[in-house]
C-alpha positions, 0 to 999 in steps of 0.5 A: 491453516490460512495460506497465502495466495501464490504471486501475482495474487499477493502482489507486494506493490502499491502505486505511488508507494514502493518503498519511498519511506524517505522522511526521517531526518539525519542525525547529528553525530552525537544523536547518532551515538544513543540512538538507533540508525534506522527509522523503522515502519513495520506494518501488515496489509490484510489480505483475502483469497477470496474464493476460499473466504480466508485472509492472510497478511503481509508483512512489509517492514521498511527500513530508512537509513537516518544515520547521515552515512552510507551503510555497507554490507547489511543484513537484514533478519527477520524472525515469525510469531510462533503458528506463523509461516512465512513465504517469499514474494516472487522476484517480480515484486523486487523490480518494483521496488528498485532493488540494488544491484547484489540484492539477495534474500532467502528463507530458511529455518523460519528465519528470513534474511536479506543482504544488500551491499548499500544503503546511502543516506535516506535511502529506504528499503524494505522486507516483504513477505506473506505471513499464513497463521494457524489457529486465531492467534490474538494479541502477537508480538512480532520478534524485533527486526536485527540488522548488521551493516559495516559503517566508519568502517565499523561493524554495526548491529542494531534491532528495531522495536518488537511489535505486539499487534491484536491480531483478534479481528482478522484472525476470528474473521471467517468471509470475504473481502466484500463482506469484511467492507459491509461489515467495518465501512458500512458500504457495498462493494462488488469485488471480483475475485475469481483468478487472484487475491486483493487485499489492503494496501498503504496508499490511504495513508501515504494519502493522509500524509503518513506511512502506514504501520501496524495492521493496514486496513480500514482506517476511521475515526470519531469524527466519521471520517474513513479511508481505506485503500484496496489492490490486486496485481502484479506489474501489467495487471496492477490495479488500486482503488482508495477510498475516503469519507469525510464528515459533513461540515469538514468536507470542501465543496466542490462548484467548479471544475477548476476547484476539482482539477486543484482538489485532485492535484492538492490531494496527489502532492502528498504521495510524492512518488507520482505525478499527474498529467495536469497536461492531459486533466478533464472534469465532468459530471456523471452519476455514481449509483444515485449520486451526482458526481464530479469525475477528474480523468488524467493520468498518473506518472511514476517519479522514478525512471524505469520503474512503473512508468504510467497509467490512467487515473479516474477520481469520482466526489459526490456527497449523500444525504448527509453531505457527507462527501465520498472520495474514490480514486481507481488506478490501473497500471497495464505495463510491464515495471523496469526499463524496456516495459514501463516505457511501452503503452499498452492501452488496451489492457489499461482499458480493461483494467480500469473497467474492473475497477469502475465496476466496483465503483459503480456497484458501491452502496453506502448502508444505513447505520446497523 
């Protein structure tokens, strides 16, 4: 049986992600009659307890009120494929994402659910919690999510879509994370592993300009082009490292520091949740294993109030041989999350986060093709 790490090893957060879902545009009255109300995400970030060479998931199914009304009173449900076993995120992870207040979930009879007094207009929410497996399951259908909720003072229910992932590929998988990296990126990254769990993480898509679905781990195409986002953490430990590999010939090249500073802030605008400190921006070069590269420094700064607050942000670009250009951004959040906590510096720990990640950057090797 492959079992969850406990938290802050499977820590549910990702920077510049939460649960912001807000895209999907309200209905008219009369869609509103035939379709559903809620725009689903459903999605499952791959993660590794490294230190026993076993992967597990995470479930984060995100649920955005499209309706063009507010929702009362809901309750959310969710069921597990058989041979899965569900376990409940530690209360830390929900000050992250901002929960309302009157907030409740629990666990039982393999039967997730979740209560909330309100969902305005766009408003997103999410069920989050770690999935273990027996066997190697392969293709699993994932029981649609219900929902009821009290609106036009209405009682509504409503089921999301039933999800079939091909799950083969993690499940038959037996290594580490790092291994897992060689083996599907074609690179050679040092990840530490000793104390706590990492695992993929949604923000190279937010990065790409969508929101992750479906199983969430290296992403590539035809063209060469790859990215992928990696994290460990909890609030005051949190760290991020995204990856992204553009062919050659569809890579912007880079001649001056200001092209980077707007090559870096371009790149940010897409996530939405954060800023950078455009204020507090330097560009140098240096050397990433053998490659020259230009390294942006500044610092990341969370839209919403009281939630994570800030944290340094380090980009490195350089191109091999190829010209094919390598994207690597490293972000480290060493404060606590919620009022009182993400207001207070602590540039101590920020620095000894971001040196854990540096050292995985400096330790990538980009293999030649098997």
């Amino acid at each position: 049986m492959r079992s969850a790490g406990s938290f802050p090893r499977a820590m549910a957060v990702t920077l510049g992600l939460g649960v912001s879902l807000i895209g999907a545009s309200p209905l008219s009255a009369r869609q509103a009659e035939t379709t559903t109300r809620l725009t689903y995400y459903p999605s499952l970030q791959l993660r590794f307890k490294d230190a026993q060479a076993r992967n597990y998931f995470l479930l984060n199914s995100g649920l955005v009120n499209a309706s063009g009304a507010a929702m009362t009173d809901l309750v959310v449900r969710q069921r597990f494929p058989e041979g899965f076993t569900a376990r409940l995120v530690a209360p830390e992870a929900h000050l992250v994402l901002n929960r309302a207040e009157g907030f409740s979930e629990s666990l039982e009879g393999g039967v997730y659910t979740m209560k909330l007094p309100q969902l305005r207009v766009a408003e997103a929410t999410a069920v989050m919690v770690e999935l273990s497996y027996q066997g190697r399951p392969a293709a699993v259908a994932f029981p649609a999510v219900e929902v009821e909720y009290t609106q036009d003072t209405q009682r509504r229910s409503e089921k999301g879509p039933e999800m079939t992932w091909d799950l083969s590929r993690y499940t038959k998988y037996s290594g580490t994370l790092r291994e897992f990296i060689k083996r599907y990126a074609g690179l050679e990254m040092k990840i530490p592993y000793e104390s706590e769990d990492w695992g993929f993480s949604g923000l190279a898509s937010r990065s790409g300009g969508k929101i992750a679905t479906g199983p969430v781990e290296i992403e590539s195409e035809t063209s060469g082009r790859m990215r992928f986002s990696l994290q460990a953490g909890a609030p005051g430990t949190l760290r991020e490292l995204m990856l992204i590999r553009r062919a050659p010939g569809t890579a912007r090249n880079l001649a001056a520091s200001d092209e980077v500073r707007r090559f870096v802030t371009d790149m940010v605008q897409s996530l939405a949740d954060f800023t950078l400190d455009v204020d507090d921006f330097t560009v140098r070069k240096a050397k990433v294993g053998r490659y020259d590269a230009w390294v942006a420094e500044t610092r990341w700064r969370d839209r919403v109030k009281d939630r994570l607050g800030e944290g340094p942000s380090r980009w490195y670009i350089f191109s091999d041989e190829k010209q094919t250009q390598y994207i690597v951004n490293i972000l480290a959040q060493g404060r606590g999350a919620g009022p009182g906590k993400a207001d207070t510096p602590n540039p101590e720990r920020e620095k000894e986060l971001m040196a854990q990640l540096e050292s995985i950057v400096t330790s990538m090797r980009i293999l030649p093709p098997s």
